[in-house]
C-alpha positions as CSV (number, residue, x, y, z in Angstrom):
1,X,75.9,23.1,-22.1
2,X,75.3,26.1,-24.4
3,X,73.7,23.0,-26.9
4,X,71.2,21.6,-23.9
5,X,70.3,25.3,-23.2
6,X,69.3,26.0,-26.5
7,X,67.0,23.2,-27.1
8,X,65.3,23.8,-24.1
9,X,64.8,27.5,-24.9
10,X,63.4,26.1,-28.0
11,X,60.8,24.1,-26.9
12,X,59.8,26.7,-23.9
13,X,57.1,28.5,-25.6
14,X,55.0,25.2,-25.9
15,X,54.9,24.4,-22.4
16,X,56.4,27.3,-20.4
17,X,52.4,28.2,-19.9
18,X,50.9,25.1,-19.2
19,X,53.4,23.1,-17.3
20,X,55.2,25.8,-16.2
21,X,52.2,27.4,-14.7
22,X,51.3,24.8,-12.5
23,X,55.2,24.2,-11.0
24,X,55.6,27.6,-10.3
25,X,52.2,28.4,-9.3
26,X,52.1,25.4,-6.7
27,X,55.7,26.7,-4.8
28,X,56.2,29.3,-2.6
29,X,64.0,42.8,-24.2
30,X,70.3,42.2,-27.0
31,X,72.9,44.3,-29.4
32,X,76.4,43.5,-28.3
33,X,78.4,40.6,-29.5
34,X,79.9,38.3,-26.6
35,X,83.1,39.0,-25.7
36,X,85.6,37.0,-24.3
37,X,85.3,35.6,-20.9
38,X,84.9,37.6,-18.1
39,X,87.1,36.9,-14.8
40,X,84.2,34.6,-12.9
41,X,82.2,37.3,-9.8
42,X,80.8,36.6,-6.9
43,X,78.7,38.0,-3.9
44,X,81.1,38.6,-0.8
45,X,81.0,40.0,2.2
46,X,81.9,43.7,2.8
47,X,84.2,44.4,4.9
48,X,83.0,44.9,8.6
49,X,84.6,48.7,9.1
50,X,83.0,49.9,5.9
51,X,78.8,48.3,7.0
52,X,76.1,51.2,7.7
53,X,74.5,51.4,11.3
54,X,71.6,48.2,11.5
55,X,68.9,49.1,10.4
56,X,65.7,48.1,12.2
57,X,63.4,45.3,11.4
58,X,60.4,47.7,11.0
59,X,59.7,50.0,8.1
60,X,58.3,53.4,9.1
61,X,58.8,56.9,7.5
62,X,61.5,57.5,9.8
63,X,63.7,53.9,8.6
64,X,62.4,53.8,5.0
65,X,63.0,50.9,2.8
66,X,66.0,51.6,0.9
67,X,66.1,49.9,-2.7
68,X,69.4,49.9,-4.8
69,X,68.7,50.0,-8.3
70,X,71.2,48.3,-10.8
71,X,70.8,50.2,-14.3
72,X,69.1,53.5,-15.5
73,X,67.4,51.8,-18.0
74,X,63.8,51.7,-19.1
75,X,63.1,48.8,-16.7
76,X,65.3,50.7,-14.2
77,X,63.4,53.8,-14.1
78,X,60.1,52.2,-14.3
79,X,60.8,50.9,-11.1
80,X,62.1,54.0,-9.8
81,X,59.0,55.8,-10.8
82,X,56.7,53.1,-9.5
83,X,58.9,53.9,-5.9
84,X,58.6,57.7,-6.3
85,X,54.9,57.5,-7.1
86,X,53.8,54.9,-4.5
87,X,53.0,56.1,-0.4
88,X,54.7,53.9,1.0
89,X,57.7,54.7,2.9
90,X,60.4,53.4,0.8
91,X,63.3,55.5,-0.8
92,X,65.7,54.6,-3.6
93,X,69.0,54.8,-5.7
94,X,69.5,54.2,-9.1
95,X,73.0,53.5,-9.7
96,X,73.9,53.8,-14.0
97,X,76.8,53.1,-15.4
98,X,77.1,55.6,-18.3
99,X,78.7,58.8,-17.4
100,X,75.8,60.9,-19.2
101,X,72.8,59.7,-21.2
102,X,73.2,60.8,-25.0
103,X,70.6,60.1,-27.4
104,X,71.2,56.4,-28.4
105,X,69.1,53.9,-29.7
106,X,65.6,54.2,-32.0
107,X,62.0,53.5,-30.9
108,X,60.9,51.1,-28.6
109,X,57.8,49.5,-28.9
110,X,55.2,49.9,-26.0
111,X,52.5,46.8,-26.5
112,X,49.0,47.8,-25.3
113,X,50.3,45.6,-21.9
114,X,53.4,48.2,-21.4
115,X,50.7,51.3,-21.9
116,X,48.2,49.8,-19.7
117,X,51.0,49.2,-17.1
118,X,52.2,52.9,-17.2
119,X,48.4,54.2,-16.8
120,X,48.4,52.2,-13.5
121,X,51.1,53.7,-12.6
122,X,50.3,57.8,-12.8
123,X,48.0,59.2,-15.2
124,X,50.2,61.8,-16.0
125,X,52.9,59.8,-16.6
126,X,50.9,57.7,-19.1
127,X,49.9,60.7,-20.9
128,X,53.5,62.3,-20.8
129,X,54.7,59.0,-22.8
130,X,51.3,58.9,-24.9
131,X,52.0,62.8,-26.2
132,X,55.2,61.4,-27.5
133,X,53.8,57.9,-28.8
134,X,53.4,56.9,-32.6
135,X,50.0,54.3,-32.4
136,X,50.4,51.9,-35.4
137,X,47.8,49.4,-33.1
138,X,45.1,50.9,-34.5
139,X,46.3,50.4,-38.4
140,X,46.8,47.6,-40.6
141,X,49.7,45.0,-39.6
142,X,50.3,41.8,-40.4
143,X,52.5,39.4,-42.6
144,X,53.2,39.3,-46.7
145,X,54.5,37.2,-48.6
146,X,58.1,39.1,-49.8
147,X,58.4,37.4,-52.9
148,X,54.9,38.1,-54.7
149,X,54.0,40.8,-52.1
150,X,50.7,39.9,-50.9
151,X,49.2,39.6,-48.0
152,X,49.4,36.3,-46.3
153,X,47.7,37.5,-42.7
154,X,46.7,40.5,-40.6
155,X,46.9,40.9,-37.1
156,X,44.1,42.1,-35.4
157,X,46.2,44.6,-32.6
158,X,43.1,47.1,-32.8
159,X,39.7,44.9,-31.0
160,X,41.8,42.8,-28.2
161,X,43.0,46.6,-27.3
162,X,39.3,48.5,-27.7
163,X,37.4,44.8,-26.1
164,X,39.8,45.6,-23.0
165,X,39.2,49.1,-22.8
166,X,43.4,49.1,-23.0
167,X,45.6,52.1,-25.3
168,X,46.8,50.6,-28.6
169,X,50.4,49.4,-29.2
170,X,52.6,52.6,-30.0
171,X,56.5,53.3,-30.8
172,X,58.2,55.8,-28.6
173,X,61.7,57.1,-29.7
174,X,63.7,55.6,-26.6
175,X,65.5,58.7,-25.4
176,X,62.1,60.6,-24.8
177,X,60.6,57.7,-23.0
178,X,63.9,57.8,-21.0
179,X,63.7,61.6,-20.8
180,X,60.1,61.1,-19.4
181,X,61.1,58.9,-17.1
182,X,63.7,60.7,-15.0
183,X,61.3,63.8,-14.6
184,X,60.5,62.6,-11.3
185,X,63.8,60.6,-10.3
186,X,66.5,62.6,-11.6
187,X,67.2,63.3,-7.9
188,X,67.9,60.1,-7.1
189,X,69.7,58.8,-10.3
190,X,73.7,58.8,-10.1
191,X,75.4,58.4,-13.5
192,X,79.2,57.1,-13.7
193,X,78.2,54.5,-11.1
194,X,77.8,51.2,-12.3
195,X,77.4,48.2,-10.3
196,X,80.3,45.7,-10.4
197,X,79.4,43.5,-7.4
198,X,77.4,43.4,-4.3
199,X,78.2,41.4,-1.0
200,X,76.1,41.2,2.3
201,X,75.5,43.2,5.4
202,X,75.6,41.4,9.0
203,X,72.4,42.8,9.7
204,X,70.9,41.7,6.1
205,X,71.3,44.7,4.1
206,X,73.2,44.9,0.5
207,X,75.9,46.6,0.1
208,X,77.2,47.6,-4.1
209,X,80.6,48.1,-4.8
210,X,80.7,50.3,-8.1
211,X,83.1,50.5,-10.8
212,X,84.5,53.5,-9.0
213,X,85.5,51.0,-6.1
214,X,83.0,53.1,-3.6
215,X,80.2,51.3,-1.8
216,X,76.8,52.0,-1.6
217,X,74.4,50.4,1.3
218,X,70.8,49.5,1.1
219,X,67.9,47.1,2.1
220,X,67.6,46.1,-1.6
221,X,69.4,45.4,-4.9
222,X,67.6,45.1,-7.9
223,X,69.9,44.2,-11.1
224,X,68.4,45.8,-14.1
225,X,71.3,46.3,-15.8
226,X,71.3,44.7,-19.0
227,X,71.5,40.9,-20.7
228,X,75.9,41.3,-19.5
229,X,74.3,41.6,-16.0
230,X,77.2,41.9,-13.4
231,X,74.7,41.8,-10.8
232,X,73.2,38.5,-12.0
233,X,77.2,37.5,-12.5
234,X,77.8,38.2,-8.7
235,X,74.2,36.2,-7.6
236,X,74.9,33.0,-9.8
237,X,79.1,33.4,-9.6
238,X,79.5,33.2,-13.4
239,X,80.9,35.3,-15.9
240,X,79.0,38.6,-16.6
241,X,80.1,37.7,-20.7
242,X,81.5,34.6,-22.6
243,X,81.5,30.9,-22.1
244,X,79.4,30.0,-18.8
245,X,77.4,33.7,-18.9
246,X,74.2,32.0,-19.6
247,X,73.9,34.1,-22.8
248,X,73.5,32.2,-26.0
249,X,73.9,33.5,-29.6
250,X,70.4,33.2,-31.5
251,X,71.4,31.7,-35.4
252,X,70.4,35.3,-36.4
253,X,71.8,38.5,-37.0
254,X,69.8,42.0,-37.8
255,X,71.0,44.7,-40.3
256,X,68.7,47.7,-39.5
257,X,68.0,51.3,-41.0
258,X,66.3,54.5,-39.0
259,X,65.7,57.5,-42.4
260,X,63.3,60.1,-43.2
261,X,61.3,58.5,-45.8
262,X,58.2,59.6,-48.0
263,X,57.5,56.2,-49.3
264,X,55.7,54.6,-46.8
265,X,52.0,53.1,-46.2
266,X,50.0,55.2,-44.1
267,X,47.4,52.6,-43.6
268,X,50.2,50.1,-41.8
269,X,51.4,50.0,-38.5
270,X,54.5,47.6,-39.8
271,X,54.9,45.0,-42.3
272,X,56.5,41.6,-42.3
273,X,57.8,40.2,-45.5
274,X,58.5,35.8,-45.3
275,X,60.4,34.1,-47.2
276,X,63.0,31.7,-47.3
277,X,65.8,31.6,-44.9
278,X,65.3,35.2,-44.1
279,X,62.4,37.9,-43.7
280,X,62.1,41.9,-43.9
281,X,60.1,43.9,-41.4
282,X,59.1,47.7,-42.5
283,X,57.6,50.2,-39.5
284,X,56.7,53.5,-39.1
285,X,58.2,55.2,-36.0
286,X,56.4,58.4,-36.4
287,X,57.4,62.1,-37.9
288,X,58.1,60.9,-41.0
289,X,60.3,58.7,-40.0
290,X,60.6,54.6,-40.6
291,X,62.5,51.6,-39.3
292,X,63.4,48.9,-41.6
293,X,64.8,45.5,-39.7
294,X,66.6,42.6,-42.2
295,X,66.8,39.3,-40.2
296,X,69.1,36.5,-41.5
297,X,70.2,32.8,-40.2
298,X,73.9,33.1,-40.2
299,X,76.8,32.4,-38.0
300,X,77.8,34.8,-34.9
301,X,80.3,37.4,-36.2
302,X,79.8,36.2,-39.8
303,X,78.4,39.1,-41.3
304,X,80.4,41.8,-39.3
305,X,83.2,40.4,-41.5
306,X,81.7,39.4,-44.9
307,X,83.0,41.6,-47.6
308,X,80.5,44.7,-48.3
309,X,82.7,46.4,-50.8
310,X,79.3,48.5,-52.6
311,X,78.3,48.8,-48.7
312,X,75.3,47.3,-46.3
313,X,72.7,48.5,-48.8
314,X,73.3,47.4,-52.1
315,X,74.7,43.9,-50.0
316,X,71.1,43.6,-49.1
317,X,69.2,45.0,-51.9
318,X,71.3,41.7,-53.4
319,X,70.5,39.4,-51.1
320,X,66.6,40.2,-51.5
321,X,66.6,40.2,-55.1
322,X,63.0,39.3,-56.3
323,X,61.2,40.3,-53.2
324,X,58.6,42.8,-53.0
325,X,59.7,46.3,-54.5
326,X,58.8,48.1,-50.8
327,X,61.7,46.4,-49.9
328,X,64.0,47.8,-52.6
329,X,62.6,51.4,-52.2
330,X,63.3,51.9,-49.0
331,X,66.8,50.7,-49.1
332,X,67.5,52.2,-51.9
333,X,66.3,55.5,-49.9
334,X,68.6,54.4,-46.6
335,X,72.1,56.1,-46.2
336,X,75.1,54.0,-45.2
337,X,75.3,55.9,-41.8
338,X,71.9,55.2,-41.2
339,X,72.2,51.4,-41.1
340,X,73.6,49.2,-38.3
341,X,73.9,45.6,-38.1
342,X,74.3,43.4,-34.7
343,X,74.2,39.7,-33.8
344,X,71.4,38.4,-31.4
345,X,71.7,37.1,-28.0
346,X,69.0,36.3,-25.9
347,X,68.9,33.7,-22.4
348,X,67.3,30.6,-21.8
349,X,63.9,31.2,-19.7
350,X,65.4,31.0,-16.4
351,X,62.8,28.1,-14.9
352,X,65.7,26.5,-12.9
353,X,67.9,29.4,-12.4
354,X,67.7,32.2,-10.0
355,X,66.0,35.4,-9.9
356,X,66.5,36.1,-6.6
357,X,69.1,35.6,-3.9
358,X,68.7,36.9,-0.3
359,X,67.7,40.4,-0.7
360,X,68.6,40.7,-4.4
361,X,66.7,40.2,-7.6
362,X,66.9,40.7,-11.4
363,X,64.7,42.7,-13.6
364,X,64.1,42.5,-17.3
365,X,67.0,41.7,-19.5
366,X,68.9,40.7,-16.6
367,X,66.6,37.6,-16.0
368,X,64.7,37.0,-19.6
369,X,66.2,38.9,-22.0
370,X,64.5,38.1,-25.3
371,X,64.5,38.0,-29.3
372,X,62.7,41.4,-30.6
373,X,60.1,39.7,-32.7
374,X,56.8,40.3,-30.6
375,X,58.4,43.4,-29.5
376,X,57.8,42.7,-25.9
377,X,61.0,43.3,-23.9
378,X,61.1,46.5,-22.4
379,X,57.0,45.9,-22.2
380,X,58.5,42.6,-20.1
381,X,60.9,44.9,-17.8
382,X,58.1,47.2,-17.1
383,X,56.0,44.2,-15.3
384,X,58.7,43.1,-13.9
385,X,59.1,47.1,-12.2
386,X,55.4,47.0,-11.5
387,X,55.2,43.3,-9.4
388,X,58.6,44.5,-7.6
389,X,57.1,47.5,-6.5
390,X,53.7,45.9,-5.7
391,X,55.9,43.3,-3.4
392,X,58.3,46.3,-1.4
393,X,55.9,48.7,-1.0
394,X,53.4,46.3,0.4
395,X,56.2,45.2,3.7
396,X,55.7,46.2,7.1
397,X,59.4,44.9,7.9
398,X,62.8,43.9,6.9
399,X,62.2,40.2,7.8
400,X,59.4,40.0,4.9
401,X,62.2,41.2,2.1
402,X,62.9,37.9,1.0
403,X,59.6,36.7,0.9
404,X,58.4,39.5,-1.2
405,X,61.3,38.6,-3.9
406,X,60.5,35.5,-4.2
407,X,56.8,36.1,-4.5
408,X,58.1,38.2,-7.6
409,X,59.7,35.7,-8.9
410,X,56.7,33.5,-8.6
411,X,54.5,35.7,-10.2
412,X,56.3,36.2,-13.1
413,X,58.4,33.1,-13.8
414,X,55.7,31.6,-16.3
415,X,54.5,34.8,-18.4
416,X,57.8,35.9,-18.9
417,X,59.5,32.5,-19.5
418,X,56.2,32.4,-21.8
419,X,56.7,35.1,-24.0
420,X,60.6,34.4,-24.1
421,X,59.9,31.0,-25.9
422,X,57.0,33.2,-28.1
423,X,59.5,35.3,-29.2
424,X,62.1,32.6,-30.1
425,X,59.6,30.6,-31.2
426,X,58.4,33.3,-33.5
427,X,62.0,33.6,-35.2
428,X,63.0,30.0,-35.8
429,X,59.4,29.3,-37.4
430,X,59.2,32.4,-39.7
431,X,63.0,32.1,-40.5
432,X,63.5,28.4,-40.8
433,X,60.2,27.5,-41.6
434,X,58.2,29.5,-43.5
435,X,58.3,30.2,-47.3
436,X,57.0,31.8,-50.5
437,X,53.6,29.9,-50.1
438,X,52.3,27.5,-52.7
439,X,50.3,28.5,-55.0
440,X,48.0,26.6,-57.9
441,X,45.9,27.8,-60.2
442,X,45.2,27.8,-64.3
443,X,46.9,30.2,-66.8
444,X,46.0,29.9,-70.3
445,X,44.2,26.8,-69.9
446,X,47.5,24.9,-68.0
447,X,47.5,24.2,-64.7
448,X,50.3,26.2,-62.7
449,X,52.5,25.3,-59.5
450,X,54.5,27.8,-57.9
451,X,56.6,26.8,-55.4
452,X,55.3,23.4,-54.4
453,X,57.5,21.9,-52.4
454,X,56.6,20.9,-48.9
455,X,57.7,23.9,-46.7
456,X,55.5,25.9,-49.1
457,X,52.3,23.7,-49.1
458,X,52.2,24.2,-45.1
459,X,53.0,27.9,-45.1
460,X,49.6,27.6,-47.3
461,X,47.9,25.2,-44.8
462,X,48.6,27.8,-42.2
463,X,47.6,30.6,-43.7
464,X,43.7,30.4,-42.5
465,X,45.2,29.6,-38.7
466,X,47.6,32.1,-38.2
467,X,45.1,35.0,-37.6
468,X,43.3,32.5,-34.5
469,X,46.9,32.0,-33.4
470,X,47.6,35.8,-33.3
471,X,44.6,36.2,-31.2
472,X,45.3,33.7,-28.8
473,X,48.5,35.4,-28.7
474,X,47.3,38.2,-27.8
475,X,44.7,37.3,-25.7
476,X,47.3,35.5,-23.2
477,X,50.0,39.3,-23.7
478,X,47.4,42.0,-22.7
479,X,44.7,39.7,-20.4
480,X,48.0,39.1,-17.9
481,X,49.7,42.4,-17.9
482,X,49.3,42.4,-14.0
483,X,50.6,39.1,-13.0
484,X,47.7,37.7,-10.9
485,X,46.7,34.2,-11.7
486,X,43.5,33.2,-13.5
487,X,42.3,30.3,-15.1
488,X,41.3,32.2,-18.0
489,X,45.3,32.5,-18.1
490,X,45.6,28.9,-17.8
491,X,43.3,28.0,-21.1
492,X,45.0,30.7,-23.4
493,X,48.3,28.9,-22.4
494,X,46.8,25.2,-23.1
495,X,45.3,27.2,-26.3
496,X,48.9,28.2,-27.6
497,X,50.2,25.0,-26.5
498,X,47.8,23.6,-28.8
499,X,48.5,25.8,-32.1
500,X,52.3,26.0,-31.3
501,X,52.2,21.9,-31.3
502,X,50.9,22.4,-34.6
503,X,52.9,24.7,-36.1
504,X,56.2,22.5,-34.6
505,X,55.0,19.2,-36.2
506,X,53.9,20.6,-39.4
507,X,57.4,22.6,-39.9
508,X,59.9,19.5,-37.9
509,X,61.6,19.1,-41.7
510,X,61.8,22.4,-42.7
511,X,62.6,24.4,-39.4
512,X,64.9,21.2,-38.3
513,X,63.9,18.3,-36.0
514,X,65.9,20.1,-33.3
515,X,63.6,23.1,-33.5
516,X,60.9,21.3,-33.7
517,X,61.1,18.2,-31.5
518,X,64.3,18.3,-29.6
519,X,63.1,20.7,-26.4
520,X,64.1,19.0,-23.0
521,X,60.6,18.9,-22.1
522,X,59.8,16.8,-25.2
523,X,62.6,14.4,-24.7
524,X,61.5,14.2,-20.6
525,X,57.9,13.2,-21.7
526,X,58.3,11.0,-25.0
527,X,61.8,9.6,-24.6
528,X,65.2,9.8,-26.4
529,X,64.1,7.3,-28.8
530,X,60.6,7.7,-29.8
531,X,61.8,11.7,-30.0
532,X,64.0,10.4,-32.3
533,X,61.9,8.0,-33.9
534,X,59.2,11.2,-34.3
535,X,61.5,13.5,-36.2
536,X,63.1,10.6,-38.2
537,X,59.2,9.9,-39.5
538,X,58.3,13.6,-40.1
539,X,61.5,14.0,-42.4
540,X,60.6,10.5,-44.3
541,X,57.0,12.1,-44.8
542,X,58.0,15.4,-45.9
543,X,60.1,13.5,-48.6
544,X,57.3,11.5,-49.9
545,X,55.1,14.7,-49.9
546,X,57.7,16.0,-52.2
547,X,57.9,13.5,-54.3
548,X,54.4,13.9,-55.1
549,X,54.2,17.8,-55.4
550,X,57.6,17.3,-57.8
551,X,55.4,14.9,-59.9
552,X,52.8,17.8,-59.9
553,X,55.5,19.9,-61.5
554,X,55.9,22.2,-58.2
555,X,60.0,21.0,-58.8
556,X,62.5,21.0,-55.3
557,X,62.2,23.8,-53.4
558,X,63.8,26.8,-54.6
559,X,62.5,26.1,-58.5
């Protein structure tokens, strides 16, 4: 069920890496609201008078490899540029839906993984993209606290980038990136042809059947089309959207704002403001420009229809009354047209469900798509393109595709599954967990308490780990940008296994037992009851605690 799903997405980040790993080692980036359910698809077989000639077993210049590719987007042409660039004798389609590409969407974040992934691929592509990039890896980032607008930790993006002799983390406005990336494929890209289905050859081939009802024939399909995957629809015979899709609404929803703006640090890469139930994330995007993001808990659809009769701005200005003044400037400065808002939908990491099927596979959002918060889903889809690649242009034969899909899937089941739970992970703590942190201290010779209730004593407690956590972080993100396994992999994963145990127990009454405890892994290993029993005694303790920090004057939370 949707419920199940959920709680094991949950938990996933804690042990995706370190039990994950070994299971998968030992065998052989969302902005649309659901809609309602799709008719259920499946992969059939074409009909017999419309297959192509065999082709042979053997791959040679003269019988390329021919590799279908579901989706023009970045993970689509990343993979069609890793084809185009490669020797090997292998040829490709990429099959897009849209009719034209129009300027849509703002900047993507490339991670210094994504970078380093694009230098391997062509040099001149990587400095194409870097011409065009905004760095904010080499600034000052990190988290503040929104209310008194301090900082509460920095992350260090700049020395696990220079120690790796890696590019920093950038922002690249996502038309140009895609602009940059049909350069060399525009030949092979067909627009107004979205794949709808796919069925089987009798010689083992694919065969697509777009939205235009024509076929299209090939060795290989590759779904990168998107988190409403039809491709992924057709391999598992579920809706591509609705009840049974797979996709599962987050708890949060995003207003976000794209403006000129003169008001803006300099110094900072992008800023995250915590605080209760919600937090604020400021970015510069380059040219003057600057992103603002405003995440909230609240039902799917809920805000779409809330009454905004001022409009989206002043609605939020409102709602983050008493937070740092950054926060009010820019929206202040933000237009109505310049701000969207969107529900988010990510998937479950996809440990027990398919990635590949015969001589078909999924790529990026297709297979993992992902919350935004570490910024690492189109750098995700990118390693995805590179390890396909790696596995096709490596074949001798046609008998070896299947192999070679699965050894994709092998290689990047746990990182990806990994960094899914991160990112989860990352929203449920910061937004259900986290608060103005406590403070104490002596004004005018009386002692003072500011928000001393429990969730803001540990937000404290953390504060000195968080910066080891981030670099353990991103240790484990730019150390396994190619996908080989190493037992320096293996310890970062046991090492945020470790802190993310941490963070769970300390936050089980504030970010909710099922957040914190209620993963199907957990359950599997400690047992219905005692998993009970566990969350049960962390809420009993966190009310004692309060008790205590009430007596100190700190007051309930929110005084």
């Amino acid at each position: 069920s949707e419920g199940i799903a959920r709680l094991f997405f949950v938990h996933m980040p804690l042990l995706s890496v370190a039990t994950v790993a070994l299971l998968s080692f030992a065998g052989p980036s969302a902005s649309l609201r659901l809609s309602p359910a799709a008719p259920r698809m499946s992969a059939v077989d074409a009909p017999p008078q419309q297959a192509a000639s065999p082709a042979p077993d053997a791959i040679s210049s003269s019988a390329p490899l021919h590799v279908l590719i579901a989706g023009g987007g970045v993970g689509g042409l990343a993979l069609a540029n890793c084809l185009e660039l490669s020797d090997a004798p292998v040829t490709y389609t990429v099959l897009e839906r849209t009719s034209e590409f129009k300027k849509f969407g703002g900047p993507i974040q490339l991670a210094s993984n994504a970078m380093q992934g694009f230098r391997s691929i062509d040099e001149e592509l990587y400095k194409q993209i870097e011409a065009r990039a905004t760095w904010t890896g080499n600034r000052t980032n990190g988290i503040k606290d929104g209310v008194r607008d301090e900082w509460y930790a920095k992350f260090d993006l700049r020395s696990p980038a220079e120690s790796r002799e890696m590019p920093f983390t950038c922002v690249v406005e996502r038309p140009e990136l895609q602009e940059i990336l049909m350069r060399r494929t525009h030949d092979n890209l067909r627009l107004g042809a979205g794949v709808e289905s796919y069925g089987k050859r009798s010689d083992g081939g694919v065969v697509a059947t777009l939205q235009t009802g024509e076929q299209v024939h090939g060795d290989v399909l590759i779904g990168a089309d998107g988190i409403w995957s039809n491709v992924r629809a057709a391999m598992t015979e579920t809706p591509a959207r609705g009840e049974g899709s797979g996709v599962t609404y987050s708890g949060y929803t995003v207003f976000a704002g794209e403006l000129e703006y003169g008001g803006g640090d300099p110094e900072c890469g992008y800023k995250v403001y915590i605080g209760p139930q919600q937090y604020f994330v400021i970015t510069d995007i380059g040219r003057g420009r600057y992103q603002w993001y405003a995440f909230l808990a609240r039902p799917a659809d809920s805000e779409a229809s809330e009454e905004k009769p001022d409009g989206s701005s002043p609605y939020l200005q409102n709602l983050f009354e008493g937070w740092s003044p950054e926060i009010h400037d820019i929206l202040r400065a933000t237009q109505e047209h310049e701000i969207e808002q969107r529900d988010l939908y990510d998937r479950p990491p996809s440990v027990l469900k398919p990635w590949n099927k015969g001589r078909v596979a999924l790529l990026g959002d297709a297979i993992h798509a992902m919350m935004p918060n570490l910024g690492q889903g189109g750098c995700q889809a990118l390693e995805d393109a590179l390890v396909i690649s790696e596995q096709l242009t490596s074949l001798s034969s046609r008998g070896e595709i299947e192999g070679a899909l699965q050894g994709y899937r092998n290689r990047r089941l746990t990182r990806s599954a990994a960094v899914q739970g991160l990112s989860r992970f990352a929203s449920d703590i910061i937004i259900r967990g986290f608060d103005t942190p406590a403070k104490l201290g002596f004004s005018g010779g009386k002692l003072v308490a500011e928000n001393l209730n429990y969730a803001g004593v540990v937000t404290r407690l953390l504060q000195p780990i968080l910066p080891v956590f981030f670099a353990v972080q991103f240790a484990f993100l730019y150390d396994g940008w190619e996908n080989k396994f190493s037992l320096k992999q293996l310890q970062i994963g046991l090492s945020i296994f470790a802190f993310g145990s941490l963070f769970l127990i300390a936050f089980a009454a504030t970010a909710g037992s099922e957040v914190a405890f209620a993963g199907a892994f957990a359950e599997s290993i400690l047992g219905a009851e005692a998993l009970e029993g566990l969350s049960v005694w962390a809420t009993e303790q966190s009310a004692a605690i309060q008790e205590v920090l009430n007596s100190l004057g700190g007051g309930p939370p929110g005084l």
